[in-house]
N, C-alpha and C positions, 0 to 999 in steps of 0.2 A: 254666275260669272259671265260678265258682255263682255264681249270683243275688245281688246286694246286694240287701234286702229297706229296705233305709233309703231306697233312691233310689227304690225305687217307693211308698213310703208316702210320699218327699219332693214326687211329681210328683203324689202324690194331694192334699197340701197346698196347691199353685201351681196344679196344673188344674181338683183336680175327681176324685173317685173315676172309675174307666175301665178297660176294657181295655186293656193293655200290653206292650210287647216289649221285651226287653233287648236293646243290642249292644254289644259290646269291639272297641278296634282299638286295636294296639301302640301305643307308641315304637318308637322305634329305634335302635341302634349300629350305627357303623362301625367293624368291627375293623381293616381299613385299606385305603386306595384313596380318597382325602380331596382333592376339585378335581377329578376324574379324568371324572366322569357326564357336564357338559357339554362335555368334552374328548373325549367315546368313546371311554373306556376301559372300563378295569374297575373296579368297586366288589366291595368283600365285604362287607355289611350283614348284619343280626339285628334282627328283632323279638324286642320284650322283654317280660318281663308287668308291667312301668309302661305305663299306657295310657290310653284317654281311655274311660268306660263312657258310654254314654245310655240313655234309655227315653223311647218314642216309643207315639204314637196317633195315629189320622189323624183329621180334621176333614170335618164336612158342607159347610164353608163354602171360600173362598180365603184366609183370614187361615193365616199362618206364626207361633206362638208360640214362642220357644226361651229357654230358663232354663240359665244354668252356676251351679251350688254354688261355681265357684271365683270368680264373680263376680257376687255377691250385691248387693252395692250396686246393680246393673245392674238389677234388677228382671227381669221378664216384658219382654223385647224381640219387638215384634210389626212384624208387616209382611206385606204381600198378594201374592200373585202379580205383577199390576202396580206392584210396586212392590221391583223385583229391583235397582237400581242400586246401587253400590259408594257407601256411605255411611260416611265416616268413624267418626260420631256411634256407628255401629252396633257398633265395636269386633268380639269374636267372632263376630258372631253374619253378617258378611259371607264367611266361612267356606261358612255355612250358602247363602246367598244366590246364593254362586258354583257352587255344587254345582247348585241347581236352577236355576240358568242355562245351565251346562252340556250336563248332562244334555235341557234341552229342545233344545238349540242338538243335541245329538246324535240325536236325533227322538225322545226319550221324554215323552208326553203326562201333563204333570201338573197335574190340572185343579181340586183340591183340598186344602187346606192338612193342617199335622198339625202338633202338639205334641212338644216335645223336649226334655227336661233332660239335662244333660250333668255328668260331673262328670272332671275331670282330674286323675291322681295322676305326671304330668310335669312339672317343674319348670319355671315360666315362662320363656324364654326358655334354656334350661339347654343348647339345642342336640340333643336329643333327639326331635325333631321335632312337636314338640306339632302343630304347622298341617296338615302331612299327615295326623298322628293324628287330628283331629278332620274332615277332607276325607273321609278312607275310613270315618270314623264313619257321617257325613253320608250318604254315598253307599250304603254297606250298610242302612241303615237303608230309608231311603227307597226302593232296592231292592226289601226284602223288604216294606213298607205297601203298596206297589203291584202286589206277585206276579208282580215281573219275573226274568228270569234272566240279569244282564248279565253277558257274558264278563267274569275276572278281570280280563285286560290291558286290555281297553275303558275298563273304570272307575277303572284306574290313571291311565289316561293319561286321564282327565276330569279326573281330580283334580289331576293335571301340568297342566294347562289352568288348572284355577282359581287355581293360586298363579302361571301365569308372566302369565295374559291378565287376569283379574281382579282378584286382589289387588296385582299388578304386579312380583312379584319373579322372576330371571328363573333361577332354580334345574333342574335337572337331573329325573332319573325317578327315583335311587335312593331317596327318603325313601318316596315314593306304593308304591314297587314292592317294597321290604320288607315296608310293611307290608299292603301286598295277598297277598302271597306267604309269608309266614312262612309255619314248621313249627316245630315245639318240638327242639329242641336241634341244630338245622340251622341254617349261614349257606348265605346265595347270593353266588353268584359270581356276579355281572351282566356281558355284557358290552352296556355301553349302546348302543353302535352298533349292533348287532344284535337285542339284546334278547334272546337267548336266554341261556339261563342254567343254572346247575347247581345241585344241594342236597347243599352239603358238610356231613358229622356231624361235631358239634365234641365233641373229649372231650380234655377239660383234665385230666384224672389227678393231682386233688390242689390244682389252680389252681382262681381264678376269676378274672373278670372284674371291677375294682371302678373304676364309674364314680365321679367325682370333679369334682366343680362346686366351678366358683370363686366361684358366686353373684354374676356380675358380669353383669348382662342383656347379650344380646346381639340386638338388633332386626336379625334378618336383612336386613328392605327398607331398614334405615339406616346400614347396614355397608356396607364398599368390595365387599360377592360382588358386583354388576354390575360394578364396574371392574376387577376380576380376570378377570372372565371375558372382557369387551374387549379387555384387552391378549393374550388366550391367541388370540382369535379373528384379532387383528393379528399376531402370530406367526405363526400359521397361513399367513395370505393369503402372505406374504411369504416360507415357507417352499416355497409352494403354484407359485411361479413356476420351481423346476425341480421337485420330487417332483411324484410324482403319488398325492397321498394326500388321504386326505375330515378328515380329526381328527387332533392329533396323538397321538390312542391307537392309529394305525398305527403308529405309528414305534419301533423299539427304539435304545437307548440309543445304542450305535455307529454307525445310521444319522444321528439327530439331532448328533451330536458332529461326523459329517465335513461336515455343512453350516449348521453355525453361521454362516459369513458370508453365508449369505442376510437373516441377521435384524440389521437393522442399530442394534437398539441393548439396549447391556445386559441393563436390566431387562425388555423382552419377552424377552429369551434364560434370563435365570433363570427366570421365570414357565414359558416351556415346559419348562425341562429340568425341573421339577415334575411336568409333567402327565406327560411320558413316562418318565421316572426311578421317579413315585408307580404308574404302571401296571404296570412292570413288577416292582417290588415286590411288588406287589396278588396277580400270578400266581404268583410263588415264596412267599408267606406260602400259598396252596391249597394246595400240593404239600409244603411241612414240616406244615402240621396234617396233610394227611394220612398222613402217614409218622409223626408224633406227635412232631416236632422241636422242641416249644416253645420250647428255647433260642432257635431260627434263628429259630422266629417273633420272640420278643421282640425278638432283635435290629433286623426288620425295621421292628416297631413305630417303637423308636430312630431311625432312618433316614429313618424317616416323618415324626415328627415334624422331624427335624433339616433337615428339606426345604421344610416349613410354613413353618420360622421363619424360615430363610436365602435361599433361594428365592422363596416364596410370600409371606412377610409376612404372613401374618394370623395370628401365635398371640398376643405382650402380655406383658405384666409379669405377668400372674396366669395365663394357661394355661403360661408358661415357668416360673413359682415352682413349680406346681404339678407340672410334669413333669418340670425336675430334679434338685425332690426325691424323687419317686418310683422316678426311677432307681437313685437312693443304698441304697435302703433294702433290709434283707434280707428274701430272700424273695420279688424282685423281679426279673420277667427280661424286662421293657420297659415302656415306656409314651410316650401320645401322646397329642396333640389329639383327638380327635372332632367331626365336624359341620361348621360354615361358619368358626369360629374366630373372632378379637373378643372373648372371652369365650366363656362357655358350658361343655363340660366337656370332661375327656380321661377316657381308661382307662389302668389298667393292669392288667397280667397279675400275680397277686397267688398265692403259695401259700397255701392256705387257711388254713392252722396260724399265720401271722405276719400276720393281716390286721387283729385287734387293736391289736398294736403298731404296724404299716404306718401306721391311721387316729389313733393320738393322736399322734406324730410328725409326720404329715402333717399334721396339723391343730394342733397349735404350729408349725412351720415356715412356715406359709403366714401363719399368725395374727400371726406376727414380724414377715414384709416386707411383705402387702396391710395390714395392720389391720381386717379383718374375718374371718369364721370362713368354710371352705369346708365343704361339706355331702359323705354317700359312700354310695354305693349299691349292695352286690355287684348287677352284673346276672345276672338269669336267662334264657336264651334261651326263647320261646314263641311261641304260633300267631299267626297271622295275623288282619285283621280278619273279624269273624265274628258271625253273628245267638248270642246267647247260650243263651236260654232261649225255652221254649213261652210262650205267650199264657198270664199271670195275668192277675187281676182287682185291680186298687189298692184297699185300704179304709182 
C-alpha cells in the first residue's frame, strides 16, 4: 500500500500543516462459513485491498478531531476524552469513540487527544465490513501515536468489544479477525470457538473473485442479525438438554439430524441445521482449494447460499436476483451471499476471460427485476490492517 499524497495534503487543509502517519485496514470477504462465528464454527474470510486509509497526528491537548472524505457534509467532528459516550449525532465517528473507550477499559493510558482523517473506498453498507474496517483503523493507529505494542489478537478482540458493547450490535470475531490477521493472497480458516486458525494460499488458476453489490443498504444494527442469532442461541439450550456440547459448531450434520426432536419447533430447527450444515461446508471448501478443486468449491458456494435463503432467511429479492443469475452465466462455477445478508453483496467465482460479459448481463439482469443498477468489483486478496508509511511532513 504507497502513500496517498492527496489525503495528507487533505488533512493539512482541515488541520493544519503537521507531522503524519498513514495507516490501511482491509475490508473483508467471506468465501464461505456465513452465520457460523457466533455459532463456533468455522469461517473462511479474506482481507481485501478495498479498505479504509487515515492519517493521524497526535495533539498537546484532550480534544479528539476526526474528519472522513466520505463524509464531508459532517465537518471536523470533535470531542474530548471526557466526553467518550455513545452519541448518535456522532454518526462515524463513535467508531472512533469506542476504540478509545475500550482500549482504556483494557488499561491503556490515553491521556491526550490526536487528529484523524479518514477516507473509505468500501461501499457503505455493501456488507464488506466497513465498521471493523474503520475499528482496526482506529486501533492501529492509535497503537502506533502512542509507541505501544498491542498483541494482534488483544486488539481484535477490543475491536469485537466496540461493535458488540458500544455500538450495540451483537456480531461475531470474524470481521475484527480478518482484518487484524490478513496476508496477501491467503484466507483463514477460523475456528471461532477456539480461535486458532490456519493460513490457507488461494490460487484460482484463471478464476477470480467478483464481488457484486446490490446497492441496497443494509444497516447491520437494523437488520434481523440479533434475531438470528437468538433463535440459534434457543436451539442450542434445547439441544443442550441431552448433548453435551458448548455451540452448535460442535456438532456434525448426522449428529444434529438424529436429535432434531429436542428442538421443538421448526424454524429454530432450520436456523440450526444452517449453522452446522454452513460449518461443515466451511471445512470441505479448505480441503478442495487446497487440492485445487474449484468446481467442488463452487459448488459449495451454491449450497451455501441455498442454506441462507431457505434456512436462514436472510438473502431478499436482490441478493437472490443477483445470485441466480450468476449461477447461469458461463464462466461461472458458484456463487453466494456474503456478510450478514439483507442486502449487501455476494461473490462469485468468475473465470477471468468471461468476466466482461459475466458484468453486462449481470448488470441488465438485475437492472430488469430490482430497477436499479448493481455495482462489481473483482476482489483482490491482501494484507492485513497495518501502519503504512514513515512519518512525513503535510504542506
Amino acid at each position: 500500500m504507497e502513500i496517498k499524497r492527496s489525503l495528507t495534503t487533505k488533512f493539512a487543509e482541515i488541520f493544519g500543516p503537521k507531522e503524519t502517519t498513514q495507516y490501511f485496514s482491509p475490508g473483508r470477504i467471506n468465501l464461505i462459513g456465513e452465520h457460523t462465528d457466533y455459532n463456533g464454527g468455522h469461517v473462511f474470510p479474506a482481507s481485501i485491498t478495498y479498505g479504509t486509509q487515515g492519517v493521524a497526528a497526535l495533539r498537546n491537548d484532550n480534544k479528539i478531531l476526526v474528519y472522513s472524505t466520505n463524509f464531508e457534509d459532517n465537518g471536523v467532528i470533535s470531542f474530548t476524552l471526557d466526553q467518550l459516550n455513545y452519541d448518535k449525532q456522532a454518526g462515524w465517528a463513535n467508531y472512533v469513540k469506542g476504540m478509545i473507550v475500550k482500549l482504556k477499559e483494557a488499561g491503556y493510558t490515553i491521556d491526550h487527544g490526536f487528529e484523524l482523517l479518514v477516507e473509505g473506498t468500501i461501499p457503505n453498507g455493501a456488507g464488506l465490513s466497513s465498521s471493523a474496517s474503520l475499528e482496526l483503523l482506529v486501533g492501529v493507529a492509535i497503537e502506533d501515536l502512542f509507541n505501544w505494542s498491542i498483541d494482534r489478537l488483544e486488539l481484535v478482540q477490543i475491536g469485537k468489544k466496540v461493535e458488540n458493547e458500544f455500538i450495540g450490535v451483537n456480531s461475531g470475531i470474524m470481521d475484527q479477525f480478518a482484518i487484524g490477521f490478513g496476508e496477501l493472497d491467503k484466507a483463514i480458516l477460523l475456528d471461532t470457538n477456539t480461535l486458532k486458525y490456519e493460513m490457507v494460499p488461494i490460487k484460482l488458476d484463471g478464476y477470480a473473485i467478483v464481488i457484486m453489490n446490490t446497492n441496497k443498504r443494509r444497516e447491520l444494527a437494523d437488520s434481523k442479525y440479533n434475531e438470528r442469532r437468538s433463535e440459534c442461541e434457543e436451539a442450542l439450550k434445547q439441544l443442550q438438554q441431552k448433548l453435551n456440547i458448548q455451540a452448535l459448531g460442535d456438532l456434525d450434520e448426522e449428529t444434529f439430524e438424529a436429535n432434531l426432536d429436542l428442538i421443538k419447533n421448526d424454524t429454530l430447527i432450520r436456523r440450526a441445521r444452517h449453522a452446522v450444515t454452513e460449518n461443515q461446508r466451511t471445512l470441505k471448501a479448505k480441503t478442495e482449494l487446497e487440492h485445487g478443486n474449484l468446481t467442488a468449491f463452487g459448488k459449495l458456494l451454491n449450497a451455501s447460499h441455498d442454506s441462507l435463503k431457505n434456512d436462514y432467511e436472510v438473502t431478499g429479492i436482490e441478493l437472490d436476483t443477483l445470485v441466480d443469475a450468476a449461477q447461469k452465466q458461463d464462466g461461472v462455477l458458484g456463487a453466494r451471499m456474503t456478510g450478514a445478508g439483507f442486502g449487501g453483496c455476494a461473490i462469485a467465482l468468475v473465470k477471468e476471460e468471461n468476466i466482461p460479459n459475466f458484468k453486462n448481463n449481470m448488470y441488465d439482469e438485475y437492472l430488469k427485476v430490482i430497477g436499479y443498477a448493481p455495482e462489481f468489483y473483482v476482489a483482490h486478496i491482501g494484507n492485513g490492517a497495518t501502519k503504512v508509511t514513515p512519518s512525513i511532513v503535510s504542506t
